[in-house]
C-alpha positions as CSV (number, residue, x, y, z in Angstrom):
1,X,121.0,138.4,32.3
2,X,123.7,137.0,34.6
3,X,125.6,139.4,36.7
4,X,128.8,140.7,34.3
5,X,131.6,139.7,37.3
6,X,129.8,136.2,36.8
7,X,129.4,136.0,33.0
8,X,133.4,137.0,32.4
9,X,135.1,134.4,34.6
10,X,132.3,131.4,33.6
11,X,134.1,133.0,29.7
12,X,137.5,132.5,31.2
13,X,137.3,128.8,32.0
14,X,136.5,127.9,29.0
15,X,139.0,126.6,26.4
16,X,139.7,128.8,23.4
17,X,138.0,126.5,20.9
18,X,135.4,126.4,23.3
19,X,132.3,128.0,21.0
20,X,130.5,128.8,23.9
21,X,133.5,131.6,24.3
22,X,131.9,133.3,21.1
23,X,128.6,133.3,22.2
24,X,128.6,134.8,25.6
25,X,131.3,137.3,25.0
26,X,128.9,139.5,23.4
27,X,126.9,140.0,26.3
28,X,130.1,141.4,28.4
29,X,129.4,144.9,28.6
30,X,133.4,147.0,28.4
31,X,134.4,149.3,30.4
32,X,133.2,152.2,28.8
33,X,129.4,150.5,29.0
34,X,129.9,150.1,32.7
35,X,130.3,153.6,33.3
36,X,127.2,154.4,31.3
37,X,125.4,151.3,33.2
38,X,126.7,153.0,36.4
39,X,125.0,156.4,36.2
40,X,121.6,155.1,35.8
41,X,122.1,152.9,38.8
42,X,123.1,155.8,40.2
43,X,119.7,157.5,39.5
44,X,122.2,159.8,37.3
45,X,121.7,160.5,33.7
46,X,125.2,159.4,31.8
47,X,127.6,161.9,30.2
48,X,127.6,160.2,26.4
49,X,126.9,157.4,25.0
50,X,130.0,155.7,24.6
51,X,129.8,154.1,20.8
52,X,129.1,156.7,18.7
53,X,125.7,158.2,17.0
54,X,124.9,155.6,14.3
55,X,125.5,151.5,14.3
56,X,128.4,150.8,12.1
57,X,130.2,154.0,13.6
58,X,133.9,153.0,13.7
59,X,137.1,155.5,13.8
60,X,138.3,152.8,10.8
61,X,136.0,151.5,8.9
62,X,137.8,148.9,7.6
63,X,138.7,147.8,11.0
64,X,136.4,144.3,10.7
65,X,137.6,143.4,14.3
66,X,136.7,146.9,15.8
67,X,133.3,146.5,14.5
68,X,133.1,143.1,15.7
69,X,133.8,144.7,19.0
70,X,131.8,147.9,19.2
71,X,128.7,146.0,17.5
72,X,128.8,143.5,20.7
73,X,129.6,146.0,23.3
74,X,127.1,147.8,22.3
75,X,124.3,144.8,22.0
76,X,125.4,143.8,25.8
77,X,124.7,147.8,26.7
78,X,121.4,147.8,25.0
79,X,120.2,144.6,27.1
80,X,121.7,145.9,30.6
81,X,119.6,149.7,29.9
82,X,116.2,147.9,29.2
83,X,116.9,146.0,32.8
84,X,117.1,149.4,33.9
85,X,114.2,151.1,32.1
86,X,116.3,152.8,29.2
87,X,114.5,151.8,25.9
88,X,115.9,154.6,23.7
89,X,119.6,156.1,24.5
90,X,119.2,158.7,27.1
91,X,122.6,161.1,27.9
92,X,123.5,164.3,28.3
93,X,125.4,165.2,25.0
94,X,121.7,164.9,22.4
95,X,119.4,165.7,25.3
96,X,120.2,169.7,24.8
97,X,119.4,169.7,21.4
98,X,116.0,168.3,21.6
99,X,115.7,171.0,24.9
100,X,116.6,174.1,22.8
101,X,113.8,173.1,19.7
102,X,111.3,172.3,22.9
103,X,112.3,176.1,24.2
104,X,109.7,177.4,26.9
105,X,107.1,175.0,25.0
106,X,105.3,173.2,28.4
107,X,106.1,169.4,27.4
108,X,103.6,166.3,28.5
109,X,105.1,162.7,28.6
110,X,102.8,159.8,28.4
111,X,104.4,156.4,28.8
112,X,107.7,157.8,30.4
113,X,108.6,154.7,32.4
114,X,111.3,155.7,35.0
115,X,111.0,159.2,33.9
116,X,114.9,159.2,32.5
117,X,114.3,161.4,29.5
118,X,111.7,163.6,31.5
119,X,115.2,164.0,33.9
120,X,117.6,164.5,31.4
121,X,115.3,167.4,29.6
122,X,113.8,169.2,33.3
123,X,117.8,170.0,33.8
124,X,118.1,171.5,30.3
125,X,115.1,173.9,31.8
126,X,112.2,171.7,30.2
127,X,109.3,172.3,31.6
128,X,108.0,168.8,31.6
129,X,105.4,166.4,32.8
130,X,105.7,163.2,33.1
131,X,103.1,159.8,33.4
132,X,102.6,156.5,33.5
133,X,99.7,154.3,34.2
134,X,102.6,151.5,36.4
135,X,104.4,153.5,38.7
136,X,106.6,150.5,39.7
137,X,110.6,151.6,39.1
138,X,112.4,154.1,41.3
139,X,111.6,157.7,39.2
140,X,114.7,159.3,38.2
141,X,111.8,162.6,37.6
142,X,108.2,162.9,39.1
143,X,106.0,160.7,38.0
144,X,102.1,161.7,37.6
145,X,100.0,157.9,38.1
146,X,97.6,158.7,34.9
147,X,96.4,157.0,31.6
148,X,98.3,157.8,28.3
149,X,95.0,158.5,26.8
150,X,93.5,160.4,29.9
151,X,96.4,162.9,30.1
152,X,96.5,163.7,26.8
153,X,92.8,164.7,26.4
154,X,93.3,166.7,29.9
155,X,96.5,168.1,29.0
156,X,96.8,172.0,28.2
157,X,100.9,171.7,27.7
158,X,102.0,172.6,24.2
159,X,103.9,169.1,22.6
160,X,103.5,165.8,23.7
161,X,106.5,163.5,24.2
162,X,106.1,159.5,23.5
163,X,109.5,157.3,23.4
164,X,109.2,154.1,22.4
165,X,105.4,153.3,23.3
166,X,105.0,149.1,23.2
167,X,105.3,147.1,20.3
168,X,101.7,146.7,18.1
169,X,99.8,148.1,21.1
170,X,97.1,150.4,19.3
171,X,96.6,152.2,22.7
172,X,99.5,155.2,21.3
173,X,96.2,156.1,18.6
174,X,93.7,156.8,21.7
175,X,96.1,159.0,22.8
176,X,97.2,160.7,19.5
177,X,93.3,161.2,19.1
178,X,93.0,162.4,22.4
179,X,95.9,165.1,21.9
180,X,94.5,166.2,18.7
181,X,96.0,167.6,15.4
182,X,96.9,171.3,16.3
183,X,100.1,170.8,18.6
184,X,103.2,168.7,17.7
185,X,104.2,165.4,18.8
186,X,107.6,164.3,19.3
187,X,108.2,160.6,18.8
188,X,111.3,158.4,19.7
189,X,112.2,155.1,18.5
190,X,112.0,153.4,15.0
191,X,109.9,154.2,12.3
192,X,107.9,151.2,11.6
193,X,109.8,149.2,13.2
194,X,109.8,147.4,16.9
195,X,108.0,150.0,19.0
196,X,104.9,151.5,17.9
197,X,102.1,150.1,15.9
198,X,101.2,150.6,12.2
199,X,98.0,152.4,13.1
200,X,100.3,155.2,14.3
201,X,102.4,155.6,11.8
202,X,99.1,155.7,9.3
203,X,98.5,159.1,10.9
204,X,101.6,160.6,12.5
205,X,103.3,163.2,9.9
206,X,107.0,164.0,10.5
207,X,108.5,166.8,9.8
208,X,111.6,166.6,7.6
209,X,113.3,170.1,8.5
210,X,113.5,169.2,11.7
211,X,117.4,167.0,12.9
212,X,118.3,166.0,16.2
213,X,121.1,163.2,16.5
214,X,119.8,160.5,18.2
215,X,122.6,157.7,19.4
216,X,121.6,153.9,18.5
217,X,121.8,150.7,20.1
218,X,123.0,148.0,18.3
219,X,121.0,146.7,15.5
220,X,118.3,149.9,16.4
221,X,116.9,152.7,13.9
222,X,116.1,155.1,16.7
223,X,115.8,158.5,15.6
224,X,113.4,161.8,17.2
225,X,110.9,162.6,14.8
226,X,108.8,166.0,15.4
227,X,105.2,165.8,13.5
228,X,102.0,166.0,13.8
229,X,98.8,163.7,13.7
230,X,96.3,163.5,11.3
């Protein structure tokens, strides 16, 4: 992805009738996505999300040219947070709500990359553990070096977090069987749809009285289902 300072003057040297103009300026993140973009840098979990809680949010609906806008802005965000680790939106305004269902529940991650969501819940007062086999990025939260699969079938703690575990990789069902069928799962990240594998979503049970608002990229179905396995 080229650096945004870059990417915006190459866009303003090219003629207006230039169609080039069209198909880069979606990937210019606004100001708003900056500031989001800057907080993670910053090894600092963002305020809010800065487009709403749903794709196709607009204050006018009608407003074809705001969509337009917000739809792109928000694409060019997406790509700039999965640079940086951020699969799944990750701020401060939905974290709390997702804390306060957790409550003094102890709370293993498996797969938790950077360890942004393991931060973002550990200051609501989580208790929370989090791993991953590739220890690579800069941790925004401690970061145990384990196997998904390993952890879960060691783990005592009382729900098991996964956010968007890798596409078709049936590895998620080791560790669902490892975890067992007594204790909830939370999972993050689209229902049958491009995280996850079908094998998963065979056996994992949501449960449907449970709501908390998730914001979406661009184009993304993300939600937080609470179930269990089967």
């Amino acid at each position: 992805m080229l650096e945004q300072d870059a990417l915006k003057e190459y866009i303003d040297t090219l003629p207006e009738e230039d169609p080039m103009r069209d198909l880069l300026s979606p990937m210019v993140i606004d100001e708003k996505g900056q500031a989001f973009i800057a907080s993670i840098k910053a090894g600092q979990i963002p305020e809010k999300y800065p487009y709403g809680y749903e794709f196709g949010y607009l204050d006018d609906p009608d407003n074809f040219q705001q969509f337009f806008q917000q739809s792109s802005a928000s694409f060019a965000l997406r790509q700039a947070c999965q640079s940086l680790c951020m699969y799944a939106v990750v701020d401060r305004e939905w974290t709390p709500h997702l804390a306060k269902w957790i409550g003094n529940r102890r709370v293993l991650e498996v797969m938790a990359g950077r360890g942004i969501l393991a931060k973002a819940l550990s200051d609501e007062g989580v208790a929370i553990t989090a791993t991953d086999y590739n220890t690579y990025w800069e941790p925004f939260h401690p970061i145990t070096e384990i196997d998904a699969r390993e952890a879960a079938a060691e783990s005592s703690d009382d729900v098991l977090l996964i956010s968007w575990p890798p596409f078709e990789d049936t590895a998620i069902v080791d560790v669902c069987n490892a975890w067992g069928t007594e204790r909830p799962i939370i999972f993050i990240g689209e229902f049958r749809g491009c995280t996850g594998c079908d094998k998963f979503f065979d056996r994992f049970v949501p449960r449907e009285d449970v709501y908390i608002p998730l914001p979406q990229f661009m184009g993304i179905k993300d939600n937080v289902y609470i179930g269990y396995w089967t």
